[in-house]
GULO-79361 format. One record per residue: residue number from 1; residue in one letter; x, y, z of N, C-alpha, C in turn. Coordinates in steps of 0.1 Angstrom, whole numbers, plus 2048, in hexadecimal, padded with zeros to 3 digits. Example, Ala and Ser with C-alpha at 12.3 -4.5 7.8 and 13.67 -1.06 7.14 Angstrom:
2
SITE   vomi   kolti   n.c1   n.c2   n.c3   ca.c1   ca.c2   ca.c3   c.c1   c.c2   c.c3
SITE      1       A    884    7C7    84E     87B     7D3     84E    884    7DF    84E
SITE      2       S    880    7EA    847     889     7F5     847    881    800    84F
//
This chain:
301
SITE   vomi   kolti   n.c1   n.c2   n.c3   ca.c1   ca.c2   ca.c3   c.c1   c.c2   c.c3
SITE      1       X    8F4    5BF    44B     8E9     5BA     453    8E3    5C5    45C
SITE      2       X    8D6    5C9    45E     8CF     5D4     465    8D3    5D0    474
SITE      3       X    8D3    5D8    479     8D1     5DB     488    8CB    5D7    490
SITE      4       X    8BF    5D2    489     8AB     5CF     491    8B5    5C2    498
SITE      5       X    8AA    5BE    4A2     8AF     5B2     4A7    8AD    5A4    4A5
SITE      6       X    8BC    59D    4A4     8BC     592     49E    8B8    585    4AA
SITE      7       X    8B3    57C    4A8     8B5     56C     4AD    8C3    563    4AA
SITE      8       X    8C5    55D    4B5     8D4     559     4B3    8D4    54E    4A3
SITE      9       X    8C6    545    4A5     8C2     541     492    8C5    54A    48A
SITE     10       X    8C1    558    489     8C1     55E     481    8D0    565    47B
SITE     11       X    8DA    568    488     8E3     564     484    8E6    55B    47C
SITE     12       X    8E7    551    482     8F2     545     479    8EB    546    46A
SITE     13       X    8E1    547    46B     8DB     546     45C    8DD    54E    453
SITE     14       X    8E6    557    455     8E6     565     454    8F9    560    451
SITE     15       X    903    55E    45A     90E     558     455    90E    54A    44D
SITE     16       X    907    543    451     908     53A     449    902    53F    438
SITE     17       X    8FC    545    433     8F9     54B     42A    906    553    423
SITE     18       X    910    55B    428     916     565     427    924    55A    423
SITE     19       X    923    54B    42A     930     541     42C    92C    540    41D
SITE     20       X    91F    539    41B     91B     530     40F    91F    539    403
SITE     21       X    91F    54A    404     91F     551     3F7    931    554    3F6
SITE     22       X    938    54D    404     944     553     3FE    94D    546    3F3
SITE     23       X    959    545    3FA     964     53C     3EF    96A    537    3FE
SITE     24       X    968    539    409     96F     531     414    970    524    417
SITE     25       X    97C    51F    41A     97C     510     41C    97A    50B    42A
SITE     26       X    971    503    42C     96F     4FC     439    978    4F0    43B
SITE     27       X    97E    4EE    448     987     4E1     44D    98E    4E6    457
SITE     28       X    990    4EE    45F     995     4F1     46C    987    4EE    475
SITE     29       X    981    4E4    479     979     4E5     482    96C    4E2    47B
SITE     30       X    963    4E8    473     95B     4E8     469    95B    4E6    45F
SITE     31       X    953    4DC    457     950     4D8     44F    944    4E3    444
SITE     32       X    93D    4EA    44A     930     4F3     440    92F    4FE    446
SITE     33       X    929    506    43E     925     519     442    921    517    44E
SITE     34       X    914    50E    452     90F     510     461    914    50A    46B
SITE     35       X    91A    502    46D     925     500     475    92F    50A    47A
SITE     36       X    937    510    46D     941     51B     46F    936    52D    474
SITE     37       X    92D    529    474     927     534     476    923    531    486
SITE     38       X    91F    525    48D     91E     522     499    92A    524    4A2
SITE     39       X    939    521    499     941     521     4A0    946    52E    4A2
SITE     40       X    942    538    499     948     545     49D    940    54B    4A6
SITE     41       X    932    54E    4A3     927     550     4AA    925    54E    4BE
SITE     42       X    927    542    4BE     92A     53B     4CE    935    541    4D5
SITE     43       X    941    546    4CD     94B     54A     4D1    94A    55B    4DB
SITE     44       X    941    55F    4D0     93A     56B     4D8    92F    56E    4E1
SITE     45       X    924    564    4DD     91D     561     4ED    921    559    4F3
SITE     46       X    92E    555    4F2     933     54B     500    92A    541    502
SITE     47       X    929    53B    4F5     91F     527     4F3    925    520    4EF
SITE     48       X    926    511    4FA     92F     508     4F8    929    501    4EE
SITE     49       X    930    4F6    4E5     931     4F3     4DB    925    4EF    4D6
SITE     50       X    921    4E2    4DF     914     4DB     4E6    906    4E3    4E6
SITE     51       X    906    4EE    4E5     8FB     4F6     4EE    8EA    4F6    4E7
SITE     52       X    8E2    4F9    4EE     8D6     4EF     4E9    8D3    4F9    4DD
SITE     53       X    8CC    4F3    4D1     8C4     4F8     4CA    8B7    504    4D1
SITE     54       X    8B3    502    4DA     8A8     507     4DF    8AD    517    4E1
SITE     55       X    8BB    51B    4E1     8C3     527     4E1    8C0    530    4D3
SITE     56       X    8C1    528    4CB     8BA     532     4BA    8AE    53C    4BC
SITE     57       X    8A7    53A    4C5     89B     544     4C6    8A0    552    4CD
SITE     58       X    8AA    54E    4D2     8AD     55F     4DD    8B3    566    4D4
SITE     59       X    8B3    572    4DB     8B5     57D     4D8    8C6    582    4D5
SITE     60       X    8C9    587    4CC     8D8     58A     4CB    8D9    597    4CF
SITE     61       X    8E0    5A0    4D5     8E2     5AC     4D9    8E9    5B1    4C9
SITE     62       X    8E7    5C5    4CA     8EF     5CB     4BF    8FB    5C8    4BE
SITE     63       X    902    5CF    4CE     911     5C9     4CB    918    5BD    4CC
SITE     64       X    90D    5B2    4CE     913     5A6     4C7    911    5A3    4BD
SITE     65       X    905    5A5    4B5     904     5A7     4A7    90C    5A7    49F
SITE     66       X    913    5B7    4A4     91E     5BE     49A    928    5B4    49A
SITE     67       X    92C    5AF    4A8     93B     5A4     4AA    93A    596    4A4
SITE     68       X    92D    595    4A3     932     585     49C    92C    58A    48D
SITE     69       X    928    596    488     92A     597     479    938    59C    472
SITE     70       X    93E    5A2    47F     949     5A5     47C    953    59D    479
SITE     71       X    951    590    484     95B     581     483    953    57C    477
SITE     72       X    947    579    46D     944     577     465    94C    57D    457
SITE     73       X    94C    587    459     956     594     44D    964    58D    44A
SITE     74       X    967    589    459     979     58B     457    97B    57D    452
SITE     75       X    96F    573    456     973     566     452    975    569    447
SITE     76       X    96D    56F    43C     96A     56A     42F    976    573    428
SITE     77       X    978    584    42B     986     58B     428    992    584    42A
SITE     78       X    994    57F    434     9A6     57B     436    9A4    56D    435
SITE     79       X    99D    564    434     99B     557     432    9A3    54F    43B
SITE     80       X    9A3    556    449     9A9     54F     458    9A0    547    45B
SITE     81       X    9A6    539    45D     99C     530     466    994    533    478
SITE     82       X    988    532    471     984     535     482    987    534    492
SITE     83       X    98F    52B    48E     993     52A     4A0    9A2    532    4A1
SITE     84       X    9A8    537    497     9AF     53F     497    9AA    54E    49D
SITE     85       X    99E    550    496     996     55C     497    992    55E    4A7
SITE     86       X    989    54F    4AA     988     551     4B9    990    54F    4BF
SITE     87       X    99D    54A    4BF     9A6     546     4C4    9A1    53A    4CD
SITE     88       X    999    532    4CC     996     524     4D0    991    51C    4C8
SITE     89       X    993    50E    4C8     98F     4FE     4C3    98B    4F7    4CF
SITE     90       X    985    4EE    4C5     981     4E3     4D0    986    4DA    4CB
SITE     91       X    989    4CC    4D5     990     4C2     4D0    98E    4B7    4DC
SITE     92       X    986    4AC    4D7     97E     4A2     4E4    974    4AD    4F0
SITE     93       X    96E    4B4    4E9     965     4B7     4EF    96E    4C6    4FB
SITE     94       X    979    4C3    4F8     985     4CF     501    988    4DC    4FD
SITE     95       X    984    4E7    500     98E     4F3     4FD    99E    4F2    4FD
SITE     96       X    9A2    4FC    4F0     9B1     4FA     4EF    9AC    50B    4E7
SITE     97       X    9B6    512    4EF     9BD     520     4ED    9C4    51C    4DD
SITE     98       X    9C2    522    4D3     9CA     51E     4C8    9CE    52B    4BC
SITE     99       X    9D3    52F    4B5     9DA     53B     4B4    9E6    539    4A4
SITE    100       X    9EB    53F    49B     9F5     53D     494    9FF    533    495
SITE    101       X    A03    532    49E     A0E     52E     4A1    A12    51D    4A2
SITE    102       X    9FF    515    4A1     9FE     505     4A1    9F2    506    499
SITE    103       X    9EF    4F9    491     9E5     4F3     48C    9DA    4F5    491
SITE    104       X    9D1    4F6    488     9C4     4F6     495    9C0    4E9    494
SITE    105       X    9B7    4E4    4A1     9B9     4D2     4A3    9AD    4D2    49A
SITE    106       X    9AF    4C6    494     9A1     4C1     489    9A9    4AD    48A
SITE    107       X    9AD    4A9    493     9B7     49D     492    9AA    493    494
SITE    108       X    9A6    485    48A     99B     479     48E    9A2    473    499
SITE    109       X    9B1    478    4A0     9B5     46E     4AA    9A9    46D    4B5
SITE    110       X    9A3    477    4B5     99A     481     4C1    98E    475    4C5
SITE    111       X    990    46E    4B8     985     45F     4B5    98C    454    4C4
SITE    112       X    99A    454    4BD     9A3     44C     4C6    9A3    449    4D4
SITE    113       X    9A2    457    4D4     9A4     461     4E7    995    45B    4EA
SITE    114       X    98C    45C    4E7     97E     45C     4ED    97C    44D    4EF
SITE    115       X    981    442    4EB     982     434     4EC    98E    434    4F0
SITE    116       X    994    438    4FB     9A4     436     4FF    9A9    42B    4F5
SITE    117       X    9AC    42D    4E6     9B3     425     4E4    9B3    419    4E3
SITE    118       X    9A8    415    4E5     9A6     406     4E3    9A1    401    4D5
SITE    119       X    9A5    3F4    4D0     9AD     3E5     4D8    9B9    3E8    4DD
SITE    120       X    9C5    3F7    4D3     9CE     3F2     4D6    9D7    3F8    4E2
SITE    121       X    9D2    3FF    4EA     9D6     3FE     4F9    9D0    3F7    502
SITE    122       X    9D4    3E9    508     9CF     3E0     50E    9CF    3E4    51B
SITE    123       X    9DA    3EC    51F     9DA     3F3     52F    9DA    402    52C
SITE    124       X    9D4    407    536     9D4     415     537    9E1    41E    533
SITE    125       X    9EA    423    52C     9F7     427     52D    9F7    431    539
SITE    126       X    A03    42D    53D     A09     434     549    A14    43F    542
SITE    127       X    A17    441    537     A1D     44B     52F    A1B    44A    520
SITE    128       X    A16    459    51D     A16     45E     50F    A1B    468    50D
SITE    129       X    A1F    466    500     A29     46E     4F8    A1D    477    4EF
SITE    130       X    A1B    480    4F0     A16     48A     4E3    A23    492    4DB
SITE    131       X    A23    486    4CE     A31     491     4C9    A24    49C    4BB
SITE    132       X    A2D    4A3    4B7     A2A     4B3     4B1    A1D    4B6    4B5
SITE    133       X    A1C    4B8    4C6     A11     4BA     4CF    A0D    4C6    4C7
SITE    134       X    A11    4D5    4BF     A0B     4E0     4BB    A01    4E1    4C9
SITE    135       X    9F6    4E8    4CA     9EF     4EC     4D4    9EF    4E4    4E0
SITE    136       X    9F2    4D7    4E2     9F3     4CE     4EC    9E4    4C3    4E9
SITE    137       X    9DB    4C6    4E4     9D0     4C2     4E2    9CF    4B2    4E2
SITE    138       X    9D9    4AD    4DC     9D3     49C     4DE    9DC    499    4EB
SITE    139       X    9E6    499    4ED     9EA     499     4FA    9E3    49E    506
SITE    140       X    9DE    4A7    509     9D3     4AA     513    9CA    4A2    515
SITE    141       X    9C4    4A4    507     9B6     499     504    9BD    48C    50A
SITE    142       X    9C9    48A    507     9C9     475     50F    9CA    47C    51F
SITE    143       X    9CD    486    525     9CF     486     531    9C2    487    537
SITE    144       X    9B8    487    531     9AB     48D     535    9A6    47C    534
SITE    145       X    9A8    471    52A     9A2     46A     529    9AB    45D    531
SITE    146       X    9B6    45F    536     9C2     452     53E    9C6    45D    54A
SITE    147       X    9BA    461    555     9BE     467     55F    9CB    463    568
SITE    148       X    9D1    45D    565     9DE     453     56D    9EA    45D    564
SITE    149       X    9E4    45D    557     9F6     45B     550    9FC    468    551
SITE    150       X    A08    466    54C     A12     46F     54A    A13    474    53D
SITE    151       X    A16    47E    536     A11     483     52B    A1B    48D    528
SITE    152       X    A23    48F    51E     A2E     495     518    A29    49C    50B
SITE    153       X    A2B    4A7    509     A25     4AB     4FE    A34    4B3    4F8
SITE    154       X    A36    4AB    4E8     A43     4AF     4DE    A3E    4B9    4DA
SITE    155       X    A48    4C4    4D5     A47     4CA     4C8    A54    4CF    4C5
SITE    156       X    A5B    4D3    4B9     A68     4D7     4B3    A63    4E8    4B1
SITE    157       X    A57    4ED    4B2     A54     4FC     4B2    A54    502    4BF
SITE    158       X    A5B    50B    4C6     A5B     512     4D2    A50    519    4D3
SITE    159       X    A47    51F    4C7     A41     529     4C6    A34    51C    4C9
SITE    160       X    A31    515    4C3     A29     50C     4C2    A27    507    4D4
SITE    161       X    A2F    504    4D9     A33     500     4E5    A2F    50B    4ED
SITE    162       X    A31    517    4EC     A28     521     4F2    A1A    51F    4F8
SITE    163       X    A14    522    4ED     A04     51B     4E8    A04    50D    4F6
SITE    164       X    A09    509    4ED     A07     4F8     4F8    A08    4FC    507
SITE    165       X    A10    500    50E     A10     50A     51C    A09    50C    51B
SITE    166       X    9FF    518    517     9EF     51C     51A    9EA    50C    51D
SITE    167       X    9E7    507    512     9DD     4FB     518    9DF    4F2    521
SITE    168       X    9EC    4F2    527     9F0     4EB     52F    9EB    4F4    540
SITE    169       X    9EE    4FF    53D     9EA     507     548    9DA    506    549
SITE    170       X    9D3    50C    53D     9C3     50C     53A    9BD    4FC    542
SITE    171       X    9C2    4F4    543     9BD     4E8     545    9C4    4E5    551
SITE    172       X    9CD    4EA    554     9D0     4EA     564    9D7    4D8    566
SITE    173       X    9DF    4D9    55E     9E6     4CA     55C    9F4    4C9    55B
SITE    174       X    9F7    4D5    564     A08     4D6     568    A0D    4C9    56F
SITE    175       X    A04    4C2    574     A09     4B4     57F    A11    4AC    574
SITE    176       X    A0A    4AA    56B     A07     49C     562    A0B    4A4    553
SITE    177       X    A0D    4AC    551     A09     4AE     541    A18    4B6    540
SITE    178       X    A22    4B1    539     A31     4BC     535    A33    4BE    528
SITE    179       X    A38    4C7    522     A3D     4CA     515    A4F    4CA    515
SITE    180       X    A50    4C3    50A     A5E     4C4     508    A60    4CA    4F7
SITE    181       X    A69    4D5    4F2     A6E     4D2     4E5    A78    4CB    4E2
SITE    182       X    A76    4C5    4D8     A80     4BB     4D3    A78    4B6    4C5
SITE    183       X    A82    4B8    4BC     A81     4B2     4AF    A84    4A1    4AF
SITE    184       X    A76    4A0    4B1     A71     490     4AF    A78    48E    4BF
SITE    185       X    A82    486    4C0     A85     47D     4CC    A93    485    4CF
SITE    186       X    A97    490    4C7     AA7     490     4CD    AA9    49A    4D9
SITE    187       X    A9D    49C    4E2     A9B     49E     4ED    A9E    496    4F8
SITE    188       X    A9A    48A    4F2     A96     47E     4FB    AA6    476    4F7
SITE    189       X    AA6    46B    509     AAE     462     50B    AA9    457    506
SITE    190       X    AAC    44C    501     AA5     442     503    AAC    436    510
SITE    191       X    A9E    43C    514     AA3     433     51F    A94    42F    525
SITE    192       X    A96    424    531     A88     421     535    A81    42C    53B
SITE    193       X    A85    438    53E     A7C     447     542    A74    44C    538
SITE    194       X    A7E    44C    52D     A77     44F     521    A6F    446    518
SITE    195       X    A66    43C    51F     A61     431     517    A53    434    517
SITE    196       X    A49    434    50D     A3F     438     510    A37    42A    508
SITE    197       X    A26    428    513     A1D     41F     50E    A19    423    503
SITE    198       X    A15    42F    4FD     A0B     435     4F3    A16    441    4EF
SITE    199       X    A1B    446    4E5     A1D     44B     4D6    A13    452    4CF
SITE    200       X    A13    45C    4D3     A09     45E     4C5    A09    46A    4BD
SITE    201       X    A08    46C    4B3     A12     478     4A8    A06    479    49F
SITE    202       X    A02    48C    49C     9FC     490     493    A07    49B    48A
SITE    203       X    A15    494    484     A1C     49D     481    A1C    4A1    473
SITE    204       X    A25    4AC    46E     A1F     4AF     464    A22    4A3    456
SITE    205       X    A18    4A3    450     A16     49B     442    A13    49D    435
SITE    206       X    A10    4AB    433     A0D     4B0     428    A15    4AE    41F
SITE    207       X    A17    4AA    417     A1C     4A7     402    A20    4B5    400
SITE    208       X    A2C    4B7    3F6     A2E     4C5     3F1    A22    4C5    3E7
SITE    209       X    A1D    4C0    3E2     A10     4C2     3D1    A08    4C9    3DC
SITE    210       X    A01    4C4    3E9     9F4     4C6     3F5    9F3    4D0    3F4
SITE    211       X    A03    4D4    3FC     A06     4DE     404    A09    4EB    3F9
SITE    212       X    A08    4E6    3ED     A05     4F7     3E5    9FB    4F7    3DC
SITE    213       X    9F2    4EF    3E1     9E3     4EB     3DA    9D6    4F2    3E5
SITE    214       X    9DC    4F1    3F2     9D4     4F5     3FF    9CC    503    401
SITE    215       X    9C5    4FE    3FF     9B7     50D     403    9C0    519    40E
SITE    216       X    9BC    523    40E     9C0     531     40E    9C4    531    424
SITE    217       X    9BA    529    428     9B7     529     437    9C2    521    43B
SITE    218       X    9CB    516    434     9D4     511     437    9E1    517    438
SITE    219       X    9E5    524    42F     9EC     531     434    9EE    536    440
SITE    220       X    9E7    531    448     9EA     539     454    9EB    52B    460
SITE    221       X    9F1    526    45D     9F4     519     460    A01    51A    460
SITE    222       X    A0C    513    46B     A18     516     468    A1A    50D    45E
SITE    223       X    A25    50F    458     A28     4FF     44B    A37    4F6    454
SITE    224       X    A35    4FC    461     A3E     4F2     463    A38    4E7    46A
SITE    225       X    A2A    4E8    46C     A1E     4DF     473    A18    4D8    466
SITE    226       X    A1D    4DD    45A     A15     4D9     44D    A1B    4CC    445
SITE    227       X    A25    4D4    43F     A31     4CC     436    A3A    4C6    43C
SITE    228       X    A3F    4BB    437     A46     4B1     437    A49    4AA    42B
SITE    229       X    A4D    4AE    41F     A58     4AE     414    A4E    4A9    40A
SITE    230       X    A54    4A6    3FF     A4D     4A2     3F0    A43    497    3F6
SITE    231       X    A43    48C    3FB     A39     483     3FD    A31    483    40E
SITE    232       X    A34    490    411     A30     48F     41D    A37    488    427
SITE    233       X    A3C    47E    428     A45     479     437    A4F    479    43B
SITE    234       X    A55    486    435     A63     486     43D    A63    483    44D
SITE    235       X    A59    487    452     A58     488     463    A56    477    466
SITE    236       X    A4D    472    460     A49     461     45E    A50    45C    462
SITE    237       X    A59    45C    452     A63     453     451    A6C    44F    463
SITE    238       X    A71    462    461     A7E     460     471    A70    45B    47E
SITE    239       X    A67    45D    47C     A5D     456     48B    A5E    447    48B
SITE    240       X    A5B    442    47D     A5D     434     47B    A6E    42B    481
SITE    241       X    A77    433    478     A82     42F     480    A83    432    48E
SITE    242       X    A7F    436    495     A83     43F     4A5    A79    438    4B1
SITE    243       X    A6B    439    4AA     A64     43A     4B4    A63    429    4BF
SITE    244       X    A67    41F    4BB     A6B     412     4C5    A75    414    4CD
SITE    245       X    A7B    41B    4CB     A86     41F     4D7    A7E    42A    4E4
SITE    246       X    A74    42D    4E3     A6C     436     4E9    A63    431    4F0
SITE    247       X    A5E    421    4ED     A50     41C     4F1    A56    410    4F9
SITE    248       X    A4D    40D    500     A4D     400     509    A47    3F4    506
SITE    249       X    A4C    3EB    508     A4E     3DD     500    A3B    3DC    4FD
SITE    250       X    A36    3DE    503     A27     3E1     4FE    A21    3EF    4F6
SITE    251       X    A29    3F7    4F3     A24     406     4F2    A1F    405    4E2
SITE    252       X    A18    40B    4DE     A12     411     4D3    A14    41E    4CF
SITE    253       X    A19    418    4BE     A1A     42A     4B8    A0F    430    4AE
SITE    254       X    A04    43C    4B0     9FC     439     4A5    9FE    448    4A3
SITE    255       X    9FC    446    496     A01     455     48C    9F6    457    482
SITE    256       X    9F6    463    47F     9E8     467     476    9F5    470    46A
SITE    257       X    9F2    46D    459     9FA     46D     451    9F2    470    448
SITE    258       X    9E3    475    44A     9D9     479     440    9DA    472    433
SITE    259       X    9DD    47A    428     9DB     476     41F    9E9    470    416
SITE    260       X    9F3    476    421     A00     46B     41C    9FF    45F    41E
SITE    261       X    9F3    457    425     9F5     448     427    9FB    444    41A
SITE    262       X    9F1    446    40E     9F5     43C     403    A04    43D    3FE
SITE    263       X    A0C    44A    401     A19     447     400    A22    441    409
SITE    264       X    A1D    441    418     A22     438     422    A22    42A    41F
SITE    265       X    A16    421    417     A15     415     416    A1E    414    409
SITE    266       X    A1D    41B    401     A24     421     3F4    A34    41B    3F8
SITE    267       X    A3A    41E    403     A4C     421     407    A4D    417    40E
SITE    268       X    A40    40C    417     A44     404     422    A3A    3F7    41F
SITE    269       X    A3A    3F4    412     A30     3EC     40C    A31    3E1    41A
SITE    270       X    A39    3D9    41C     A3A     3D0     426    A38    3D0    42E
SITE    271       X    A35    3DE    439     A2F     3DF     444    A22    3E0    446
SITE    272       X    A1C    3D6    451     A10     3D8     452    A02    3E2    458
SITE    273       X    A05    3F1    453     A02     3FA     459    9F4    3F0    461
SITE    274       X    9EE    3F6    46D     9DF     3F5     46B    9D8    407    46B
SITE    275       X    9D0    409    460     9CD     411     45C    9BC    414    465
SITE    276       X    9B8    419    46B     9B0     41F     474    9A2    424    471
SITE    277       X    995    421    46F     98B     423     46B    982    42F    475
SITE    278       X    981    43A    470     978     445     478    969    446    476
SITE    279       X    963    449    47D     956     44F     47F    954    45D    477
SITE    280       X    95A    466    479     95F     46F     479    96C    471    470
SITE    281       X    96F    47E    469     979     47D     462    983    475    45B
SITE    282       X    98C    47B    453     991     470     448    99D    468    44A
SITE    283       X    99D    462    457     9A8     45B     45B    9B4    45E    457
SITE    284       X    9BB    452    44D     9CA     455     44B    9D3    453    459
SITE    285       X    9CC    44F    462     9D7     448     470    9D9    437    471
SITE    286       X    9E7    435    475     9E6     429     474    9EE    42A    484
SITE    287       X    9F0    419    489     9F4     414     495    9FD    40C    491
SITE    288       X    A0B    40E    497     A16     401     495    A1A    3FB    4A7
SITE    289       X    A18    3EE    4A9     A22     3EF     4B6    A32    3ED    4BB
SITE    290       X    A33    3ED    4C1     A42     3F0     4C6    A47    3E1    4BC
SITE    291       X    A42    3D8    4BE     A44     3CC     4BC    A45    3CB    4AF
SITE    292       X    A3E    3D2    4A5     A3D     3D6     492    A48    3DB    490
SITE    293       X    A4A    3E5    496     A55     3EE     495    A61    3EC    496
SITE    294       X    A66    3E1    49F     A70     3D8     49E    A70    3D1    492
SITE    295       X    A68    3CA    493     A67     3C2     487    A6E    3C6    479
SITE    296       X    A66    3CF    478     A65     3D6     46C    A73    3E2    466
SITE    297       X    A7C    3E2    472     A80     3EE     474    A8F    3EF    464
SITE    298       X    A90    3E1    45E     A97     3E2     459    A93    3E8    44C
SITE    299       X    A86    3E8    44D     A7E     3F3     43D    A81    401    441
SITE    300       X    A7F    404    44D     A7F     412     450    A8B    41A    451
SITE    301       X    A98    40F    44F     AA8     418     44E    AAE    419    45A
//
């Protein structure tokens, strides 16, 4: 691309053209060339997500030019997803610091968070559980959206748990917002301290067939945020047995299991998942309550 001076349109039109000619996969964040080309682009004039169209007419400087052609290059060479590249996501409208080490957030819970959860939180929860928090991202997000509650953010990765720190600090929610590691609950007592109103798990679910069928950008993804055995739920399964001992005689557990639903219904024919309808994104989350869970617990072992 020449040197003369570009329009911030001209840009994107200019990456998004360069997206369309490569083999890159979009799904961390973006869905098409021009989107992924907004999102790298903003990162270098410092423009929030939102920012008005009426901005495409200005002017781009040389040496920003060079830097968001440069973040255009590397996308398409190393086939790293972009918020890796800029090292930020967005998630409910929030920055989150994000990096190798966790998933980048792309979760339809984010639907959930923006309707606190309704019908099936009837009271505001006064404690949530974010288990395999990776960046902290939906756990924040409920702390942002249930200004009362208490908020616990899981993970079994230390490294991952790192990450989560930043956003805990970045958002200045030391009062209210903790991280603990622990694989699934064997952190936790069960006891009435440890009882939470709202549950909610984006853990990993990927199928072994997926997970070695998966576009090139999912490499840089840890696979311990990814996989979870031949049908995807090893992690499920042990949440299903565990997680009523963790919730409060009202509490709700809702889990996103992508595209393993059909083998979840597949192993628990009897139970009555309720399976979750998005706006946005391809669901695959369902809601059980404390009270299912009991019920049911003799399917789950």
């Amino acid at each position: 691309m020449s040197a003369q001076t570009k329009t911030v349109g001209e840009m994107l039109e200019y990456g998004q053209k360069l997206f369309e000619q490569s083999d890159i996969y979009f799904g961390h964040g973006t869905d098409n060339a021009w989107d992924e080309a907004v999102y790298l682009l903003s990162s270098v004039l410092n423009l929030p997500p939102d920012a008005d169209r009426s901005l495409l007419d200005n002017s781009v400087s040389a040496d920003d030019q060079e830097k968001i052609t440069a973040l255009y290059q590397r996308r398409i060479d190393e086939r790293v997803p972009a918020p890796y590249i800029t090292k930020q996501a967005w998630f409910c409208t929030l920055p989150f610091y994000v990096d190798e080490r966790v998933i980048v957030p792309r979760s339809p819970i984010a639907e959930l968070i923006y309707n606190q959860f309704q019908p099936w939180c009837t009271e505001s929860p006064k404690k949530i559980l974010d288990l395999c928090t990776g960046s902290g991202c939906i756990g924040i997000a409920c702390a942002y959206a249930f200004e009362r509650a208490q908020v616990v953010l899981c993970d079994i990765s230390p490294e991952a748990l790192e990450v989560t720190a930043i956003n805990i600090q970045q958002h200045d929610l030391d009062s209210r917002v903790t991280a603990i590691e622990s694989d699934l609950f064997s952190s936790f007592e069960s006891s009435a301290n440890n009882s939470f109103d709202l549950i909610v798990s984006n853990p990993p679910y990927v199928d072994a067939d997926d997970l070695a069928q998966m576009p090139d950008e999912y490499s840089h993804e840890p696979d311990l945020a990814l996989a979870s055995g031949d049908d995807g739920l090893d992690f499920t399964r042990r949440l299903l047995r565990e997680a009523a001992n963790y919730l409060t005689e009202q509490g709700v557990l809702i889990v996103e299991v992508g595209n393993s639903s059909v083998a979840l219904e597949k192993a628990f024919p009897q139970v009555p998942f309720t399976w979750l309808e998005f706006s946005e994104g391809d669901g695959g989350v369902f809601v059980l309550t404390r009270t299912q869970l009991r019920q049911y617990a003799d399917c789950f072992g």
